[in-house]
LOSEDREN-140347 format. One record per residue (C-alpha): x, y, z; residue in one letter. Coordinates in nm, 2 decimals, padded with zeros to 4 digits, m for minus. Example, Ala and Ser with C-alpha at 12.3 -4.5 7.8 and 13.67 -1.06 7.14 Angstrom:
% residues 2
- 01.23, m00.45, 00.78, A;
- 01.37, m00.11, 00.71, S;
//
This chain:
% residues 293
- 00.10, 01.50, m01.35, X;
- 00.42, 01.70, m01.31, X;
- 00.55, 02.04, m01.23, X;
- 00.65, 02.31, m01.45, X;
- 01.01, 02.29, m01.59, X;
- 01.07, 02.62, m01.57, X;
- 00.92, 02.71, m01.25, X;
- 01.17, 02.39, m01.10, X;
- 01.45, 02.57, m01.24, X;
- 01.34, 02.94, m01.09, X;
- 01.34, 02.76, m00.82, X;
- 01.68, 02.56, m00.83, X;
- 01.80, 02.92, m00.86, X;
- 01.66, 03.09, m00.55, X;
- 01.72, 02.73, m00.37, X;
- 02.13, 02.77, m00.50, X;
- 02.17, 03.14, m00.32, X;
- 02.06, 02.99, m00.01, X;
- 02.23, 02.71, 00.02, X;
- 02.56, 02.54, 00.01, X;
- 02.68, 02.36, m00.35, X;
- 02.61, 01.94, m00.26, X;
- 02.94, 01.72, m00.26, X;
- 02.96, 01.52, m00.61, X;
- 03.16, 01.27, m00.78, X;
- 03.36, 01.45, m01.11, X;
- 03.22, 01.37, m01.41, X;
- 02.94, 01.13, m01.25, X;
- 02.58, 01.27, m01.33, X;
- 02.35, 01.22, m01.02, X;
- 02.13, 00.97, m01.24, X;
- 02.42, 00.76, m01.35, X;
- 02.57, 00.79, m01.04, X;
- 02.19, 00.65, m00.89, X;
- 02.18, 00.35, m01.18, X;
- 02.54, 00.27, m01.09, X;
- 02.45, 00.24, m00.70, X;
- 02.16, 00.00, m00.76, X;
- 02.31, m00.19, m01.07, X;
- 02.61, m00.28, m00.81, X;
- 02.31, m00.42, m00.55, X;
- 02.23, m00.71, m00.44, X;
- 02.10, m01.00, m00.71, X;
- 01.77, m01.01, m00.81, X;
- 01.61, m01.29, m00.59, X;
- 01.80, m01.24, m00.33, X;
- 01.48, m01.17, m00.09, X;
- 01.39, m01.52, m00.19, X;
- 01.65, m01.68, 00.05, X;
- 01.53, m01.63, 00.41, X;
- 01.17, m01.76, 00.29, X;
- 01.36, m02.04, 00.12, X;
- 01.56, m02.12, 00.42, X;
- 01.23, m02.12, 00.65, X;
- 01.04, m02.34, 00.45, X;
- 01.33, m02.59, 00.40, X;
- 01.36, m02.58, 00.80, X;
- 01.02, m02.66, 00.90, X;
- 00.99, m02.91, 00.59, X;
- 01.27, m03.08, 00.76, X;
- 01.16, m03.03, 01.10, X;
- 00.86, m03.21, 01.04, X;
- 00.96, m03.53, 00.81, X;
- 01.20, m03.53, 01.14, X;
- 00.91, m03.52, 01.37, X;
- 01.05, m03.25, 01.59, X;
- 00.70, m03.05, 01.54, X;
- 00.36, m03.16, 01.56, X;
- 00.26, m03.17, 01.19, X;
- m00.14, m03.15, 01.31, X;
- 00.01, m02.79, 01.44, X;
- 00.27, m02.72, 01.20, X;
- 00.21, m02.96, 00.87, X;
- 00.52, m02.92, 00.64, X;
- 00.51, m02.70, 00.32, X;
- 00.49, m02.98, 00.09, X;
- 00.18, m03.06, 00.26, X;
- 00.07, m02.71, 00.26, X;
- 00.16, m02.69, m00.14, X;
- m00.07, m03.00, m00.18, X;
- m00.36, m02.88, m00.05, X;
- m00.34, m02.61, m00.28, X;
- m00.28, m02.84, m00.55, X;
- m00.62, m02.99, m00.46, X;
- m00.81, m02.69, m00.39, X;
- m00.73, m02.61, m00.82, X;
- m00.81, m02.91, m00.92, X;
- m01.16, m02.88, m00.71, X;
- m01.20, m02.57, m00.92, X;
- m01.28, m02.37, m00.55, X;
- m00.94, m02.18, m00.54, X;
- m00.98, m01.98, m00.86, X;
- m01.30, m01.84, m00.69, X;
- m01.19, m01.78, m00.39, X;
- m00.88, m01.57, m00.50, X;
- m01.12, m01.37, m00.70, X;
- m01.40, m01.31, m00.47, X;
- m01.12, m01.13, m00.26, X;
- m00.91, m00.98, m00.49, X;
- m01.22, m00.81, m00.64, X;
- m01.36, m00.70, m00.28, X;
- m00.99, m00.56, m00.18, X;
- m01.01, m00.36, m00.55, X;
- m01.36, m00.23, m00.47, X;
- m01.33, m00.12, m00.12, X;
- m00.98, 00.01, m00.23, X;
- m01.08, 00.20, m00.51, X;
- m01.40, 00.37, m00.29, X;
- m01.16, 00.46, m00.02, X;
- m00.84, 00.56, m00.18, X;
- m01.10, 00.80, m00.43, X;
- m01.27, 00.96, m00.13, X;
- m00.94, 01.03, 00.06, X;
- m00.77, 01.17, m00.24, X;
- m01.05, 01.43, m00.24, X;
- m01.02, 01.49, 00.13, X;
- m00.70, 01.51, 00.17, X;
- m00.66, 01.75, m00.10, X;
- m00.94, 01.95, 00.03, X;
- m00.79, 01.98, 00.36, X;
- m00.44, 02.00, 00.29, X;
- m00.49, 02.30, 00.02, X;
- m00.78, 02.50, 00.27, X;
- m00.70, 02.58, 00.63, X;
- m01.12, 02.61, 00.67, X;
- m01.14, 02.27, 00.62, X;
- m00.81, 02.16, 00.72, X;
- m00.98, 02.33, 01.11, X;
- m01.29, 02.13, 01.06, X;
- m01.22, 01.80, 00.93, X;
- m00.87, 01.70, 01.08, X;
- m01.02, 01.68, 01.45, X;
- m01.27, 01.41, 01.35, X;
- m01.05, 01.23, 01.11, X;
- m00.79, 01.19, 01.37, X;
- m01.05, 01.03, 01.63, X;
- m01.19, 00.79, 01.39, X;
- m00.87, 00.68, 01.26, X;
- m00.77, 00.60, 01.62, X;
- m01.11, 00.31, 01.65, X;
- m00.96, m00.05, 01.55, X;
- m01.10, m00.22, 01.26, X;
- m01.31, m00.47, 01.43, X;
- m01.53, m00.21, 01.62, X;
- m01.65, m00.10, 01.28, X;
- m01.82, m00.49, 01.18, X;
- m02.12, m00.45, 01.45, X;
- m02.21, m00.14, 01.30, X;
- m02.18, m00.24, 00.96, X;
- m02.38, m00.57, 00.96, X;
- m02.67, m00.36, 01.18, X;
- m02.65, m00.11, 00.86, X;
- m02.59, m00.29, 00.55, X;
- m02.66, m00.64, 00.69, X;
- m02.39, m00.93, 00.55, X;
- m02.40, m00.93, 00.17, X;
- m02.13, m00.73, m00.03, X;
- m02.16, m00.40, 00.09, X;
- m02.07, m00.41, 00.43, X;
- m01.74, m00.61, 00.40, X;
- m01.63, m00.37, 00.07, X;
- m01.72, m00.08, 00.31, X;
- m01.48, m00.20, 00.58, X;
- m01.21, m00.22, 00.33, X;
- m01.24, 00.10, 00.23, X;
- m01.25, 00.25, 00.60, X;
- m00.90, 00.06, 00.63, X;
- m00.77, 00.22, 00.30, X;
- m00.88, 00.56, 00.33, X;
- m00.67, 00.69, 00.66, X;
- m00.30, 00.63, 00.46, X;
- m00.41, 00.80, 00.17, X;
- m00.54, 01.05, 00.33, X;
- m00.25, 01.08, 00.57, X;
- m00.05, 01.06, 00.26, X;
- m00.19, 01.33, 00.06, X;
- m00.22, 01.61, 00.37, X;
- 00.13, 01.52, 00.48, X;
- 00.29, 01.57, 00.12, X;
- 00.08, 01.92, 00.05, X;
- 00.21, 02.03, 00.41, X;
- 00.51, 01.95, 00.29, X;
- 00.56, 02.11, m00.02, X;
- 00.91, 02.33, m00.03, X;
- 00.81, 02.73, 00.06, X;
- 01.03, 02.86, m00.19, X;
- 00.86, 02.69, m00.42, X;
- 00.52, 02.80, m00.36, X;
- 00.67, 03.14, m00.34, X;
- 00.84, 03.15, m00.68, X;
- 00.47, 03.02, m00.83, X;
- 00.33, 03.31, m00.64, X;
- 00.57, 03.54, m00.77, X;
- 00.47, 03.42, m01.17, X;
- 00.12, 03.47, m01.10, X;
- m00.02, 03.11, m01.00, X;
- m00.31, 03.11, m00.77, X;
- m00.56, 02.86, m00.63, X;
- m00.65, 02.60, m00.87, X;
- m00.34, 02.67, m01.09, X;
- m00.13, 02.64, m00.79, X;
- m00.27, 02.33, m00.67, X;
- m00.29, 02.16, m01.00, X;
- 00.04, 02.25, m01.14, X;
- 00.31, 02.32, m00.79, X;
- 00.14, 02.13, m00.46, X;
- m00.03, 01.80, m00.58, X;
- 00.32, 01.74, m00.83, X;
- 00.56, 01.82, m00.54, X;
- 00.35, 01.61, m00.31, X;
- 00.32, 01.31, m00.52, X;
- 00.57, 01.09, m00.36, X;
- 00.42, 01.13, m00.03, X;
- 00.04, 01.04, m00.17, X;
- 00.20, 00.73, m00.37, X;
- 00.35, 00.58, m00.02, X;
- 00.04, 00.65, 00.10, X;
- m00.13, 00.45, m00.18, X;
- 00.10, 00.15, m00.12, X;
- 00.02, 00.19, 00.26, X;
- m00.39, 00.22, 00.19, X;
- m00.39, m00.08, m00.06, X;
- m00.16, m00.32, 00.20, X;
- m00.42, m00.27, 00.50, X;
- m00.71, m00.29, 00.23, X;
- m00.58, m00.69, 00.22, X;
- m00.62, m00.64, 00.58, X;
- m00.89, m00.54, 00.66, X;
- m01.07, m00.78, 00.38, X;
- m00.96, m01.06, 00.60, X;
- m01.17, m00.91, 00.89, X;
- m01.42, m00.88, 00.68, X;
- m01.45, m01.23, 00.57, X;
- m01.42, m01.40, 00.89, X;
- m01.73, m01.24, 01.02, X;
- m01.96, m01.34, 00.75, X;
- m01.84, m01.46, 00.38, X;
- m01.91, m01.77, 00.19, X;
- m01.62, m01.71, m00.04, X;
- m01.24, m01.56, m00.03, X;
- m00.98, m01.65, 00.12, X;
- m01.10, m01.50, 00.50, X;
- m01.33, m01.78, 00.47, X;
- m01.11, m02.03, 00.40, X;
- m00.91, m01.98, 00.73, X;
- m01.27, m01.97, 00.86, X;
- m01.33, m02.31, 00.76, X;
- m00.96, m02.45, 00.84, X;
- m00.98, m02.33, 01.20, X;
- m01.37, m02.47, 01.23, X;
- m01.25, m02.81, 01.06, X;
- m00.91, m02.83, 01.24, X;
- m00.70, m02.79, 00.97, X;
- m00.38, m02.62, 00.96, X;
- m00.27, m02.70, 00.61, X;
- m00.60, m02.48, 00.50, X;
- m00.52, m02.20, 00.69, X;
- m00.16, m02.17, 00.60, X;
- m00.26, m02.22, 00.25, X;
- m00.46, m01.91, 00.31, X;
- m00.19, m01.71, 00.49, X;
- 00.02, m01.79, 00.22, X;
- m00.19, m01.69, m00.06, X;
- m00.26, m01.37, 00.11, X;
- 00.11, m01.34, 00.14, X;
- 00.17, m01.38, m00.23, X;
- m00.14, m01.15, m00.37, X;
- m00.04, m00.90, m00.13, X;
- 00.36, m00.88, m00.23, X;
- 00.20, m00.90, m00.57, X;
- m00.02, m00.59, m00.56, X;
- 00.22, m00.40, m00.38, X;
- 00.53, m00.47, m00.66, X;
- 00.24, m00.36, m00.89, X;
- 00.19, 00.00, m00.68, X;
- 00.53, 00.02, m00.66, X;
- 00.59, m00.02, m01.04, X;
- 00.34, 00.25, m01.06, X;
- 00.52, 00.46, m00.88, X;
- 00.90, 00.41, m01.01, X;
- 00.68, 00.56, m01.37, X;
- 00.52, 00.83, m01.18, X;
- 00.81, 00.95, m01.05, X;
- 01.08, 00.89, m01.26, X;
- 01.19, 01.22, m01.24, X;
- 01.36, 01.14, m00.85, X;
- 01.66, 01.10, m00.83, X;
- 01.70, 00.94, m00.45, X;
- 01.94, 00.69, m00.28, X;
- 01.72, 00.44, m00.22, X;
- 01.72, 00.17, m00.53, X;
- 01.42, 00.02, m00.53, X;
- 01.06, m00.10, m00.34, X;
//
């Protein structure tokens, strides 16, 4: 989805009478100017090194015994138990019983608040009589939702990909009333002024214009959908990886749990690069002075 060329530049035109020229660098296109900036970053990798450092630190720490390793087992420890959990042939299963429950409940509640959202951010009608109650339900924690749940759809699939989806909806929705409210007046008065109205307005000015703000809500929705599955799966799961920190806290183990926490860690870093590629396509046009996600 994108807006109308020419409508940008009616727009760019009105917008130039009413302000003041930017500051530029001769001969330096904004685009370049934006590869330049983030071509002269930082090294790729470089977020590797505090984890790196950590993880050195507390694997020497404990071969040092200057932490409990029952409390605090080093990583190579931590890696092992991995190991063993493959060659079981339990940790495939487990990373796809969540994955797929955090893509289900995502999916349900990123689809619903798309729809909201848009509903309420395009019509003031609804905008009057939905916004009260989404506000007070986005205020209850995420916990307070499992009694009622389990009473409703009892422990099997349903109720845990139904939490998920409570978690994911409020960014998205946030997202997509925040970037309609948003939208630039002059341009939804130069649309007026060719003749677009109500669905054509929304479809080709509001929802392009407020795509950046519904995509950071998207990476928001899908980061506290990994949340929320955890919650999920310590009240009442046989598989994923909410169980497994389950079963390491029942059994005592550390090494289990932070095998957990860092698998969480790594799917969720990996989803989000994925959104985030996602969005760098969907909104190639920007041209903004941050370099990357």
């Amino acid at each position: 989805m994108s807006a109308d060329p020419e409508l940008i530049a009616s727009v760019l035109t009105v917008g130039a009478s009413r302000q003041d020229a930017a500051p530029s660098v001769p001969g330096a296109p904004a685009s370049a100017r934006g590869r330049r900036r983030r071509a002269g970053g930082l090294p790729p990798g470089t977020g590797l090194l505090l984890p790196v450092a950590v993880l050195l630190l507390v694997e020497l720490a404990a071969r040092a015994g200057w932490i409990t390793p029952q409390l605090l087992p080093p990583p190579s420890e931590v890696a092992q138990t991995l190991l063993d959990l493959l060659r079981q042939g339990v940790l495939t299963g487990h990373i796809l019983a969540s994955t797929g429950r955090v893509l289900a409940g995502f999916a349900l509640g990123a689809g619903l608040a798309l729809g909201f959202g848009a509903l309420t951010g395009l019509s003031r009608t609804a905008d009057a009589l939905l916004t009260p109650s989404f506000q007070a339900l986005r205020a209850i924690p995420s916990l307070a939702w499992v009694p009622l749940l389990l009473l409703w759809l009892g422990i099997d699939e349903a109720s845990k990909i139904v939490l998920i989806a409570i978690g994911a909806f409020f960014p998205v929705y946030m997202g997509t009333v925040s970037g309609i409210a948003h939208v630039d007046r002059k341009l939804v008065e130069v649309a007026r002024l060719r003749g677009f109205g109500g669905l054509t307005l929304a479809r080709r000015v509001l929802l392009p214009a407020a795509m950046p703000s519904l995509m950071t809500g998207l990476r928001n929705g899908l980061s506290l959908a990994w949340m929320f599955m955890v919650a999920a799966e310590l009240i009442a799961a046989s598989r994923g990886l909410g169980y497994l920190l389950t079963d390491g806290r029942e059994t005592s183990r550390a090494d289990l749990v932070l095998a957990a926490i860092a698998l969480l860690a790594v799917l969720g870093k990996l989803s989000d690069s994925l959104m985030a590629t996602v969005e760098r396509r969907v909104l190639h046009w920007r041209d903004t002075f941050g370099g990357g996600a």
